[in-house]
C-alpha positions in Angstrom: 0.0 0.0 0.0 1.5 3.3 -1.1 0.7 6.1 1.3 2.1 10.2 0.6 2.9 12.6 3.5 3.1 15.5 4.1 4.2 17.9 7.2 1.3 20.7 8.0 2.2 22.1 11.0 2.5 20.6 13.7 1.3 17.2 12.0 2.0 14.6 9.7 -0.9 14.0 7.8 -1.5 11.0 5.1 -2.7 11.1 2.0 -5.7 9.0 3.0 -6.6 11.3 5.9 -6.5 8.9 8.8 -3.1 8.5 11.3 -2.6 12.3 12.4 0.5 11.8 14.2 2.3 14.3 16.4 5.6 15.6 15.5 6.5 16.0 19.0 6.0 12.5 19.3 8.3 11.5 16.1 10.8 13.8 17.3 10.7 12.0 20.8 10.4 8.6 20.3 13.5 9.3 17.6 15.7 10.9 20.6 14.9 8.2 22.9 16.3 5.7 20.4 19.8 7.8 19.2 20.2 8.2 23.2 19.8 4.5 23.6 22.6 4.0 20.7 25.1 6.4 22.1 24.7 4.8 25.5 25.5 1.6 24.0 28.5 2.9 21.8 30.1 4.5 25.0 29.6 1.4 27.0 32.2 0.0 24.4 34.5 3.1 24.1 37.6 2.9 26.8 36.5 5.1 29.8 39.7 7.0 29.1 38.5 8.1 25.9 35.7 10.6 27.7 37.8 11.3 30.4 41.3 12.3 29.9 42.8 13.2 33.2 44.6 16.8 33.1 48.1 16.8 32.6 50.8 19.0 34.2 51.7 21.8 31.7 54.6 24.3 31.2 55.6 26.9 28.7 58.3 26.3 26.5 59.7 28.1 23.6 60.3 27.0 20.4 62.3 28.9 17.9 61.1 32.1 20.2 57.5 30.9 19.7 55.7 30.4 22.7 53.9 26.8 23.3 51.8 25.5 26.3 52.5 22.1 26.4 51.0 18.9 28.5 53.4 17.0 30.1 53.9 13.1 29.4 56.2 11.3 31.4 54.4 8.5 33.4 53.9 5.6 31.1 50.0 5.1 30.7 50.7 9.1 29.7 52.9 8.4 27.2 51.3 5.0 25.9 48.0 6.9 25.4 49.7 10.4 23.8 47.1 12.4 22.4 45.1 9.2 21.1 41.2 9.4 21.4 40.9 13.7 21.1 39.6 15.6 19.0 42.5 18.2 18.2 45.0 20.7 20.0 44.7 24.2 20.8 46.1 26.7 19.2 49.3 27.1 20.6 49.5 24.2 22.6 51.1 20.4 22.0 52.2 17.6 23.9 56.0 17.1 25.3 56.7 13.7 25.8 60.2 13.4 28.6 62.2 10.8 29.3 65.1 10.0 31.8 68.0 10.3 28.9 68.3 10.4 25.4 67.3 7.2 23.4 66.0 6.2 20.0 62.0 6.8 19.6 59.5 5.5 17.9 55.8 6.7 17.8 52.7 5.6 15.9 49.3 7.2 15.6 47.3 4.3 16.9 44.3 6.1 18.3 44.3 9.3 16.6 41.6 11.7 15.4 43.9 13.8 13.4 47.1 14.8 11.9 50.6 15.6 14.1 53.7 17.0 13.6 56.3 15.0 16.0 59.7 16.9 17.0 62.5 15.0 18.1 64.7 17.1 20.4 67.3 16.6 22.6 70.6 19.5 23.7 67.9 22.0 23.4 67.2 21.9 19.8 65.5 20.2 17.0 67.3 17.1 16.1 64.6 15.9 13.5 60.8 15.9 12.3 57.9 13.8 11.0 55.6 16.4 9.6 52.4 15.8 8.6 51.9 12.5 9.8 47.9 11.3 10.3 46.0 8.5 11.9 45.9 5.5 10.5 42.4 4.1 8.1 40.2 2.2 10.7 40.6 -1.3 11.5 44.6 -1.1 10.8 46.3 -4.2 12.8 48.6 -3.1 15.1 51.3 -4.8 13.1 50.6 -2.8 9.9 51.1 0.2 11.3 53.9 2.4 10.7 56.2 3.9 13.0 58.0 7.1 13.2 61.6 6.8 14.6 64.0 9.5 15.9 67.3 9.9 14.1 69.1 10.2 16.8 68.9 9.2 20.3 66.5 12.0 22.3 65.0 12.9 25.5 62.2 15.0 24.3 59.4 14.6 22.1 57.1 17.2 21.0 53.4 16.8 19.2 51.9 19.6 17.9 49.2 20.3 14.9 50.3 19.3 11.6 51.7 21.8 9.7 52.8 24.0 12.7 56.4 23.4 11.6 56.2 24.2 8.4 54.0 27.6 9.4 56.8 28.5 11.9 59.4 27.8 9.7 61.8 25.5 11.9 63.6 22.7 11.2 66.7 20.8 12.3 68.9 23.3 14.6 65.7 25.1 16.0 66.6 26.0 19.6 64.3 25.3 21.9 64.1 26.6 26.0 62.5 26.4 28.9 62.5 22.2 28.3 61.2 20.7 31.5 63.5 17.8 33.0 63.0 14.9 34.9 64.7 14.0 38.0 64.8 10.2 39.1 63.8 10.3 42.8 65.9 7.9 45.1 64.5 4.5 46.0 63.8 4.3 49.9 64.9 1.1 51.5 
């Protein structure tokens, strides 16, 4: 049976003048059902990806440029990076530290958009990836590529893709006010 509608008001009306519906009613029982899908789809999500915990932050300078940064140093910080948001700042990044200088390697498992990563270690840029975005869904861990340091390093910096490019910098960059960490002394 083939039946036209048509919206008059607040009503949906049928062609064969019978079933007057309420809008409000359409447009209710079709919020109760997208609120019972997101409630599913965020019963699968990691809790972590609604709630990321703040980070410590500092100010650093890169090439003069200012740049509030989040701190990652504790390992379920680093492992996680910037994975599962939606974008940076302006003006703001992610420095990843580490106790001395050694070769990195990052990947964008996670990710909802497109990085610059900075290698840097004797307070300058020692190296880039630029322009590096997330993987296509449903990439095996294994098939995804990594981005290694070309040298050993102690710092690692994520910013917005492109931001490199916009500032101008490259290898040699200075960059101050770099945070350090300090290995506290096991009690016995």
């Amino acid at each position: 049976m083939n039946v036209a509608m048509k919206l008059t008001g607040n009503r949906v009306i049928t062609s064969r003048g019978v079933g007057r519906i309420s809008v409000t009613a359409c447009v209710l029982a079709i919020a109760m059902l997208l609120s019972t899908m997101s409630a599913s789809v965020a019963q699968v999500a990691p809790p972590w990806r609604h709630q990321v915990a703040p980070l410590e932050t500092a100010e650093i300078l890169v090439g003069g440029v200012p740049l509030s940064v989040e701190l990652a140093y504790r390992p379920a910080d680093t492992s996680r990076g910037l994975g599962y948001r939606d974008g940076l700042a302006p003006g703001t990044g992610m420095l990843f530290l580490f106790q001395e200088p050694g070769p990195r390697s990052f990947w964008m498992k996670g990710m909802r958009f497109c990085l610059d990563i900075i290698w840097i270690e004797d307070g300058a840029i020692q190296g880039a990836a630029e322009n590096v975005c997330p993987d296509p869904d449903g990439t095996a861990d294994e098939d995804r590529p990594s981005q290694r340091s070309p040298v050993p390093v102690s710092y690692v910096l994520e910013v917005p893709a492109g931001w490199m490019a916009a500032n101008g910098f490259g290898a040699g960059t200075p960059v101050e006010n770099l945070p350090y960490l300090v290995q506290e002394a096991e009690q016995p």
